[in-house]
C-alpha positions as CSV (number, residue, x, y, z in Angstrom):
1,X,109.3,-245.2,-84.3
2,X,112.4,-242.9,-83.5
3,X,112.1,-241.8,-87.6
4,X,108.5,-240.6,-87.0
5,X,109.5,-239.0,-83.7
6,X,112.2,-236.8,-85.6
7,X,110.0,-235.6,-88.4
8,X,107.1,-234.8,-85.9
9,X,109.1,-232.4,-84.4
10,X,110.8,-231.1,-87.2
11,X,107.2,-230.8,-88.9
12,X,106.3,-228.7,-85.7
13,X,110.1,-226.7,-85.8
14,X,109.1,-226.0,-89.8
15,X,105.6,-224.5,-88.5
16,X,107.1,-222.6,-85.6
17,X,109.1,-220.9,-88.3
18,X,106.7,-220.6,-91.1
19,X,105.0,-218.5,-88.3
20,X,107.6,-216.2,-87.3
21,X,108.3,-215.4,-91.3
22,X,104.9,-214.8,-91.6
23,X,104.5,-212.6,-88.7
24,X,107.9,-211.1,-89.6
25,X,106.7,-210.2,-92.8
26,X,103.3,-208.5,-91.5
27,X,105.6,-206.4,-89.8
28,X,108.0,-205.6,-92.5
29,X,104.9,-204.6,-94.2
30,X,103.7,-202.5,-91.8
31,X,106.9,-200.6,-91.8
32,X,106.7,-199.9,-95.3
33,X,103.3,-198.6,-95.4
34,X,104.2,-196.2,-92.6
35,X,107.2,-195.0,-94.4
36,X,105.1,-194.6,-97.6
C-alpha cells in the first residue's frame, strides 16, 4: 500500500514535468522562429 502510494505520486510528479519540458520546449521553439 505505502509502495503504490509513492509511485502514484511520483507517476503524477514525472507528468507534471513531462508537461512543463514540453511546454518549455514550444516556447524555445517559438523563440527560434521569431529570431529566424
Amino acid at each position: 500500500m505505502y509502495v503504490s502510494k509513492i509511485t502514484r505520486s511520483g507517476d503524477a510528479y514525472l507528468r507534471l514535468y513531462t508537461q512543463r519540458l514540453l511546454r518549455l520546449h514550444q516556447y524555445l521553439l517559438k523563440q527560434l522562429n521569431i529570431s529566424l
